[in-house]
Jmol script that loads the backbone (N, CA, C; Angstrom):
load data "model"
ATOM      1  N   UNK A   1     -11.996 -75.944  10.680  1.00  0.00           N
ATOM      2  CA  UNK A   1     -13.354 -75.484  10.939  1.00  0.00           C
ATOM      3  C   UNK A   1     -13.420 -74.810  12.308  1.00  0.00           C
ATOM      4  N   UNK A   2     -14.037 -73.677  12.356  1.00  0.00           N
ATOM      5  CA  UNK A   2     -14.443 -72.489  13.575  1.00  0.00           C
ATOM      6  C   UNK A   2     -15.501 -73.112  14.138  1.00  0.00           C
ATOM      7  N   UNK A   3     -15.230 -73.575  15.322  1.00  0.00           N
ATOM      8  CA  UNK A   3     -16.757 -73.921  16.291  1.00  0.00           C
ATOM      9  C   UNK A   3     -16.957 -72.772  17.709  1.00  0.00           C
ATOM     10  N   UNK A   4     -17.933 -72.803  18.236  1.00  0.00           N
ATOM     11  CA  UNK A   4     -18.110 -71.619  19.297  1.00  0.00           C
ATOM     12  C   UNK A   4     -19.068 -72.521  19.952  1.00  0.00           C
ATOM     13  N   UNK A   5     -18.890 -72.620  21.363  1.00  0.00           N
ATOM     14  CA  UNK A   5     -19.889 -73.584  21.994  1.00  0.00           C
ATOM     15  C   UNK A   5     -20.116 -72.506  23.603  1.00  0.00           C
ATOM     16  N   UNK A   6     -21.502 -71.927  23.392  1.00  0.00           N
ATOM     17  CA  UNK A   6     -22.065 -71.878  24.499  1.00  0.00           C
ATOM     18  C   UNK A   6     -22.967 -72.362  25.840  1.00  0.00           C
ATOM     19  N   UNK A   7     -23.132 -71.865  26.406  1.00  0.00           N
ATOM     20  CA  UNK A   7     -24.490 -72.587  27.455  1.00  0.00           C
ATOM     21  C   UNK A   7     -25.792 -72.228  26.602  1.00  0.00           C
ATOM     22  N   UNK A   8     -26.570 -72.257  27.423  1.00  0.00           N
ATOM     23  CA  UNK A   8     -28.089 -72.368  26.598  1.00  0.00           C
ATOM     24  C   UNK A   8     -28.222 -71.187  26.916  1.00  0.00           C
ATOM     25  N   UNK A   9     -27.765 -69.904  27.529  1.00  0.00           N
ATOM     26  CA  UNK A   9     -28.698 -68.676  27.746  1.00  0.00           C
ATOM     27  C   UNK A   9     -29.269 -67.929  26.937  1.00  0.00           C
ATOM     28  N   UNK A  10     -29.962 -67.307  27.125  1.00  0.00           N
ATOM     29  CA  UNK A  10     -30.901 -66.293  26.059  1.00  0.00           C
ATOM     30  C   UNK A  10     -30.268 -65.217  25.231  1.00  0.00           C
ATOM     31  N   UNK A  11     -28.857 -65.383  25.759  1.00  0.00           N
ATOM     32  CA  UNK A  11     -28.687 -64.176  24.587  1.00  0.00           C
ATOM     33  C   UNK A  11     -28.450 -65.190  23.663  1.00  0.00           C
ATOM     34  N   UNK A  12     -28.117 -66.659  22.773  1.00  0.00           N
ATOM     35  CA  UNK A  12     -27.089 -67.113  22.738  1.00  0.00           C
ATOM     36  C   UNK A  12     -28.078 -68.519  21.797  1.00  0.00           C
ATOM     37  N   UNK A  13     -29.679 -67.612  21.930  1.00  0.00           N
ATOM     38  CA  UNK A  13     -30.842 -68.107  21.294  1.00  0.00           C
ATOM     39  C   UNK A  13     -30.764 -68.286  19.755  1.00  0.00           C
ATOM     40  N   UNK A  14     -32.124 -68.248  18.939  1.00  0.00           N
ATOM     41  CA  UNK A  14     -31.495 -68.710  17.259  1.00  0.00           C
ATOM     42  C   UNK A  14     -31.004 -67.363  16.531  1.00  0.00           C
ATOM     43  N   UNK A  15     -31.013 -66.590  16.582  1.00  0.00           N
ATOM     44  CA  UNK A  15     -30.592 -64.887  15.953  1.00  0.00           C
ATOM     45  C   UNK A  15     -29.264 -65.159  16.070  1.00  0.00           C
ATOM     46  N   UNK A  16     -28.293 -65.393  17.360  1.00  0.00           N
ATOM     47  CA  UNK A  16     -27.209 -65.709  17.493  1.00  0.00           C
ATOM     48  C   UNK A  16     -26.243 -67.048  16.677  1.00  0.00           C
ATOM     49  N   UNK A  17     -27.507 -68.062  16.864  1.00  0.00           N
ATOM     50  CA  UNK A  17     -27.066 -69.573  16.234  1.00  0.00           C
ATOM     51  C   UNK A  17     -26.825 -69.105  14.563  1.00  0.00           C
ATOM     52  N   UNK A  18     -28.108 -68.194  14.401  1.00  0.00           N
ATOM     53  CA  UNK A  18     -27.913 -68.433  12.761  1.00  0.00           C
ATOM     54  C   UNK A  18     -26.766 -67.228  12.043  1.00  0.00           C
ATOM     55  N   UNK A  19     -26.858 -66.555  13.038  1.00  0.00           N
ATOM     56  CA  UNK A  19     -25.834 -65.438  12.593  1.00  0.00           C
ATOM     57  C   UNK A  19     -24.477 -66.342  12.518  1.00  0.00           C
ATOM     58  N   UNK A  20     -23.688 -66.867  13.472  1.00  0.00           N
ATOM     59  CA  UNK A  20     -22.847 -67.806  13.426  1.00  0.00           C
ATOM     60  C   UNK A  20     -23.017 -68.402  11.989  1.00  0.00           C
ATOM     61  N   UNK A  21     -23.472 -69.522  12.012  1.00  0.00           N
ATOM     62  CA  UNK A  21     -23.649 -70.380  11.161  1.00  0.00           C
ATOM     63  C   UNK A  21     -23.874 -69.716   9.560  1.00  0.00           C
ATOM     64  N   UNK A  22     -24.352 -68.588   9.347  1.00  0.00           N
ATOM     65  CA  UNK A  22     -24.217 -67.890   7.628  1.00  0.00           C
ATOM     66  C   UNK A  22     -23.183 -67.520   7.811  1.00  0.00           C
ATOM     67  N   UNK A  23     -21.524 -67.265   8.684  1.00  0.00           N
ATOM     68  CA  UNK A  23     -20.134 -66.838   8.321  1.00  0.00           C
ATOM     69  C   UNK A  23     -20.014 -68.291   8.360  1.00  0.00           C
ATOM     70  N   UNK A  24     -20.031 -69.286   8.262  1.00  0.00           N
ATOM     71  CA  UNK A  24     -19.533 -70.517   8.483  1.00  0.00           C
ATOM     72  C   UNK A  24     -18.759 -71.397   8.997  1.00  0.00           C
ATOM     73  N   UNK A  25     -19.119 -70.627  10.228  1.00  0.00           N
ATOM     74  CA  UNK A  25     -18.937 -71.300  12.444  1.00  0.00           C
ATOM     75  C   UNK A  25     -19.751 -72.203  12.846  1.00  0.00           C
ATOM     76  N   UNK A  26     -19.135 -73.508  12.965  1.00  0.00           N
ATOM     77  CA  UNK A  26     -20.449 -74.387  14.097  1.00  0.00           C
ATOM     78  C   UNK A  26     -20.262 -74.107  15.254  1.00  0.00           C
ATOM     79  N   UNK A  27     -21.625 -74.388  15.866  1.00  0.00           N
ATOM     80  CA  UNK A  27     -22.509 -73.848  16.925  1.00  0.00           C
ATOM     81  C   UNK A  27     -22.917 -74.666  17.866  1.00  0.00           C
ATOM     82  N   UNK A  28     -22.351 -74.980  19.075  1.00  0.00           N
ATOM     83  CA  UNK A  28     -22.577 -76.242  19.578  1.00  0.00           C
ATOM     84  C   UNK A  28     -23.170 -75.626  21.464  1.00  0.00           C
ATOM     85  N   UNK A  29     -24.141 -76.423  22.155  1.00  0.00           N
ATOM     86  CA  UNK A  29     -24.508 -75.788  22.746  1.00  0.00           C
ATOM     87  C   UNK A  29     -23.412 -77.046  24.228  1.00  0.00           C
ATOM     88  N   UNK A  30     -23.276 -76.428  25.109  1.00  0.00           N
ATOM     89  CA  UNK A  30     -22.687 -77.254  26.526  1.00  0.00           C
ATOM     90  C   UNK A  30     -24.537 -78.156  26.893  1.00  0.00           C
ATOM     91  N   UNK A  31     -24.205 -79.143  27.692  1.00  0.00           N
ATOM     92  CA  UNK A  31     -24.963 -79.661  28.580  1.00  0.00           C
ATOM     93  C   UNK A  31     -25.618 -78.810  29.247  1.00  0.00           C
ATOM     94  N   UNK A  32     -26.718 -78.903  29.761  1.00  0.00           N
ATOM     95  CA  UNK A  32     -27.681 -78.114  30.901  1.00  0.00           C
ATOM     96  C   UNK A  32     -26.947 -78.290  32.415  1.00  0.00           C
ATOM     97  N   UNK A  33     -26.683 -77.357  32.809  1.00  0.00           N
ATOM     98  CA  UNK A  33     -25.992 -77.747  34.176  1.00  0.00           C
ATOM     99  C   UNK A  33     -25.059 -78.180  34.312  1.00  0.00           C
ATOM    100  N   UNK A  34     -23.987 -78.093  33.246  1.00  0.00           N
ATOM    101  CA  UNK A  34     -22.972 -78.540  33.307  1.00  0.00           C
ATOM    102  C   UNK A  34     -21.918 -77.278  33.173  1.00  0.00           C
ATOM    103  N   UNK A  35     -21.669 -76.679  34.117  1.00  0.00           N
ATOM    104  CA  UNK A  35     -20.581 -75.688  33.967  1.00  0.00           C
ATOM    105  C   UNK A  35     -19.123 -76.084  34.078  1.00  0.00           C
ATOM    106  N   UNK A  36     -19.049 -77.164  34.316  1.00  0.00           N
ATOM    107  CA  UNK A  36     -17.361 -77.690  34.389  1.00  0.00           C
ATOM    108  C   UNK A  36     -17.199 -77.533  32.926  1.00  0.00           C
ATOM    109  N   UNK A  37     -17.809 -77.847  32.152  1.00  0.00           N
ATOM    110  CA  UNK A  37     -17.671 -77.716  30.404  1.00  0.00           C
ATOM    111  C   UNK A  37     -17.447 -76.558  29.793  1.00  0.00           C
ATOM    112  N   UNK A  38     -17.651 -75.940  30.852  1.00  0.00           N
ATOM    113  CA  UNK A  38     -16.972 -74.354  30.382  1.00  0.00           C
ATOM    114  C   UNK A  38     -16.746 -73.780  31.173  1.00  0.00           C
ATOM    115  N   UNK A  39     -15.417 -74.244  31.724  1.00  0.00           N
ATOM    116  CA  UNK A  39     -14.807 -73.772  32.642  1.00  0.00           C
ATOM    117  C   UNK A  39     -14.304 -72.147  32.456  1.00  0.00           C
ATOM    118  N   UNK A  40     -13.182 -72.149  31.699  1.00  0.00           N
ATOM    119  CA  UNK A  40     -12.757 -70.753  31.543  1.00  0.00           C
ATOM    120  C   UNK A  40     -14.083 -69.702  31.682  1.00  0.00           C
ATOM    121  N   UNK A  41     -15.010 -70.012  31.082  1.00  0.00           N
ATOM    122  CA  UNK A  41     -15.831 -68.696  31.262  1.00  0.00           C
ATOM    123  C   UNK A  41     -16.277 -68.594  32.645  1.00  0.00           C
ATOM    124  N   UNK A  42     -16.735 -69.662  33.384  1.00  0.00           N
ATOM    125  CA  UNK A  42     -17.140 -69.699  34.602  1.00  0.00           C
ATOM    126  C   UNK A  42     -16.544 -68.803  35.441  1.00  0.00           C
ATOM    127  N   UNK A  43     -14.650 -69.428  35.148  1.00  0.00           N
ATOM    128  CA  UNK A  43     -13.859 -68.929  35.485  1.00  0.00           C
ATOM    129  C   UNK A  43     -13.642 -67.153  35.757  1.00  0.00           C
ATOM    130  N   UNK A  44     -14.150 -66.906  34.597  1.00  0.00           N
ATOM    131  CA  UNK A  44     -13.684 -65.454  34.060  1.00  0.00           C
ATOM    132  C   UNK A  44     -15.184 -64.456  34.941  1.00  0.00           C
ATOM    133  N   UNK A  45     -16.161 -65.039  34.526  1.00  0.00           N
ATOM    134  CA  UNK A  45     -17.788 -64.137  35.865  1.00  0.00           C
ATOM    135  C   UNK A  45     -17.512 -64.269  36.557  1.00  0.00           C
ATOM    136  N   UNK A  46     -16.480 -65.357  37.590  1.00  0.00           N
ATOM    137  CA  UNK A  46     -16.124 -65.016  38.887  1.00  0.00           C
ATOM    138  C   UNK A  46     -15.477 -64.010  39.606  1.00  0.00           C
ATOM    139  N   UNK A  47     -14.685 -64.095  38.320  1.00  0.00           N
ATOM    140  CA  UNK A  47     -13.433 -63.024  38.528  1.00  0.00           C
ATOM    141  C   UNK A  47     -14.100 -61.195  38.150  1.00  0.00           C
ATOM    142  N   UNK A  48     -15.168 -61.594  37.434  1.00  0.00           N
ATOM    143  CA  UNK A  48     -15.661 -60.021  36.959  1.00  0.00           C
ATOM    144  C   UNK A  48     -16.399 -59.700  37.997  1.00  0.00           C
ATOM    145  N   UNK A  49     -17.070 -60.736  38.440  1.00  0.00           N
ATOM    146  CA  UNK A  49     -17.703 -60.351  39.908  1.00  0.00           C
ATOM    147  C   UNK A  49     -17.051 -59.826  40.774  1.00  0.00           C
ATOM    148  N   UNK A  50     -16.118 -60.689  41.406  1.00  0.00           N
ATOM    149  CA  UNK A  50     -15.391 -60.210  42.574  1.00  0.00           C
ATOM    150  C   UNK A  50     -14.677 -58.661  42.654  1.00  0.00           C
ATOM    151  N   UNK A  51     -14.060 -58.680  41.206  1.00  0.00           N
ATOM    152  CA  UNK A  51     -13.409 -57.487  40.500  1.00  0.00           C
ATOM    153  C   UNK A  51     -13.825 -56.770  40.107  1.00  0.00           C
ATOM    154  N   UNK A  52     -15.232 -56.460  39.666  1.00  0.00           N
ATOM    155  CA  UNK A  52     -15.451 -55.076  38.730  1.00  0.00           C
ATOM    156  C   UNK A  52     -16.924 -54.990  39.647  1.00  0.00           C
ATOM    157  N   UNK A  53     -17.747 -56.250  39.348  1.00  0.00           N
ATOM    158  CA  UNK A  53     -19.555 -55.752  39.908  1.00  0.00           C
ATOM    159  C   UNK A  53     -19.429 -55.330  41.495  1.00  0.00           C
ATOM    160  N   UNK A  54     -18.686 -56.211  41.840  1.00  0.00           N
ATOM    161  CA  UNK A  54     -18.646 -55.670  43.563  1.00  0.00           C
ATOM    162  C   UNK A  54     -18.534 -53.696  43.866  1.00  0.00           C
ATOM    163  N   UNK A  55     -17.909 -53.174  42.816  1.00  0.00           N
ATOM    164  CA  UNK A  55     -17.452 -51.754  42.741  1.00  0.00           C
ATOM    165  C   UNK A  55     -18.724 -51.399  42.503  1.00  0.00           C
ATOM    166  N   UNK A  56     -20.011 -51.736  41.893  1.00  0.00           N
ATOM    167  CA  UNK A  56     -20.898 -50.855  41.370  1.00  0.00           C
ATOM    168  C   UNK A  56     -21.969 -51.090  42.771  1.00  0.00           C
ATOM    169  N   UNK A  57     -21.805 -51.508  43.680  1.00  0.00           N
ATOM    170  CA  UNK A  57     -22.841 -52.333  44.831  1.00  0.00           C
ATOM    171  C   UNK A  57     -24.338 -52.040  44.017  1.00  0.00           C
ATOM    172  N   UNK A  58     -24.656 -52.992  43.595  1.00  0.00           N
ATOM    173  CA  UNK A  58     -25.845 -53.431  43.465  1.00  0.00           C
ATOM    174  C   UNK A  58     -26.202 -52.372  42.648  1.00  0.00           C
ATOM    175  N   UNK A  59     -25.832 -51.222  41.991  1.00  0.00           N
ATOM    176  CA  UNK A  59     -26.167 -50.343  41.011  1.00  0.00           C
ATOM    177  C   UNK A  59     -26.111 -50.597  39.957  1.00  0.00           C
ATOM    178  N   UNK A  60     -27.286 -50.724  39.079  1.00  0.00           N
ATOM    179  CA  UNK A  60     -27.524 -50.835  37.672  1.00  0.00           C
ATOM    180  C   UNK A  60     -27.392 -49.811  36.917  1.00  0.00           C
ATOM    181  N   UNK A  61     -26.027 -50.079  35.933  1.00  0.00           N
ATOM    182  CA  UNK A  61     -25.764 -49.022  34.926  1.00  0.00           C
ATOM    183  C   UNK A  61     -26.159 -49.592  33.335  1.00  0.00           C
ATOM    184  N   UNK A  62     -27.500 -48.504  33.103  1.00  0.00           N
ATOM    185  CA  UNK A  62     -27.999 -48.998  31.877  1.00  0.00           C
ATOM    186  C   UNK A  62     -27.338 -47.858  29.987  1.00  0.00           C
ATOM    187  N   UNK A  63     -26.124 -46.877  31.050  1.00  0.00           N
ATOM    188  CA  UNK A  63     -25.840 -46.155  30.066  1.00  0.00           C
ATOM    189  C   UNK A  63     -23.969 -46.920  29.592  1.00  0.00           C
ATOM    190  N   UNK A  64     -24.134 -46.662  28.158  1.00  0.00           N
ATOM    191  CA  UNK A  64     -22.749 -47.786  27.986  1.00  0.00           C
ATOM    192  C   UNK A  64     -21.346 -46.518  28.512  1.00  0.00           C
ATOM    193  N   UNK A  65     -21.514 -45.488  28.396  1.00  0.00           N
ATOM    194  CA  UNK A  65     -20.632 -44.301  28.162  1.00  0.00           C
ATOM    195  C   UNK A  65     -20.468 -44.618  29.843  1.00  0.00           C
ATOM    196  N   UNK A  66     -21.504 -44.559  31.030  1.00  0.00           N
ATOM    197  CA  UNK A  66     -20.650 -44.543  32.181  1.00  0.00           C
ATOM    198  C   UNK A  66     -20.539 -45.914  32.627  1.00  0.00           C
ATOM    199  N   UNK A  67     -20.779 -47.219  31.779  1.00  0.00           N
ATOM    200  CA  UNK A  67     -20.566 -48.502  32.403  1.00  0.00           C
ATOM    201  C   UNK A  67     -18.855 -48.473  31.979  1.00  0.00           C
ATOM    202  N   UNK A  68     -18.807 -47.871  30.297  1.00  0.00           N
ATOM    203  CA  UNK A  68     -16.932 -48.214  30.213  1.00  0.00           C
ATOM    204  C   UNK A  68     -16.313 -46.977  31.015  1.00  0.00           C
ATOM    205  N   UNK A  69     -16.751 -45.933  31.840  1.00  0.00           N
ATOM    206  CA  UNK A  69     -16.134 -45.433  32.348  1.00  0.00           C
ATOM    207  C   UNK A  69     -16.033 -45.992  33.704  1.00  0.00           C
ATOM    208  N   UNK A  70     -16.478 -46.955  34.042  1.00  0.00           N
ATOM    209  CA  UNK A  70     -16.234 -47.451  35.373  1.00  0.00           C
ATOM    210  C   UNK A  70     -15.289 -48.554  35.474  1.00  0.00           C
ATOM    211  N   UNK A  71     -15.956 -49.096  33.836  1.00  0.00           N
ATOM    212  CA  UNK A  71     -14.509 -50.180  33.571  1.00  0.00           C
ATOM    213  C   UNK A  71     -13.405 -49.438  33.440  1.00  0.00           C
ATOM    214  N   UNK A  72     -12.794 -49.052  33.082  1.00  0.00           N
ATOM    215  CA  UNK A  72     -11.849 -48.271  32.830  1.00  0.00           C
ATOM    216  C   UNK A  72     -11.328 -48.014  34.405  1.00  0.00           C
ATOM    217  N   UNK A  73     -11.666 -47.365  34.883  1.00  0.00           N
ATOM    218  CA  UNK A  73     -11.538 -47.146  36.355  1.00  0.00           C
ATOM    219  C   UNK A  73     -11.067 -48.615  36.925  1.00  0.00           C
TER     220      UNK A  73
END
end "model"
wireframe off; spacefill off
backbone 0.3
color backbone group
């Protein structure tokens, strides 16, 4: 059995839960405030921070064509 366990954030709300759950994935949510429970991801926004957002200083890119061209970069 396929399980996927996120934090509580909003993308990650019931549209997401139930989409999961009709391919037939359980859906399990972490503790509130508990980020040691999901470590690796923690892990991984740190690293996108330090590494990729720091490059855009504080510039919001709302077009996808020049956000993967920056990834890319």
């Amino acid at each position: 059995m396929q399980v996927i366990q996120t934090d509580n954030g909003a993308e990650f709300q019931s549209a997401f839960h139930w989409h999961v759950l009709d391919r037939g994935i359980a859906h399990t949510y972490i503790k509130p405030r508990t980020p040691r429970l999901n470590g690796k991801v923690e892990r991984s926004h740190r690293i996108d921070a330090e590494e990729f957002y720091r490059m855009l200083d504080g510039v919001v890119i709302d077009d996808t064509e020049v956000f993967n061209d920056k990834l890319r970069e």
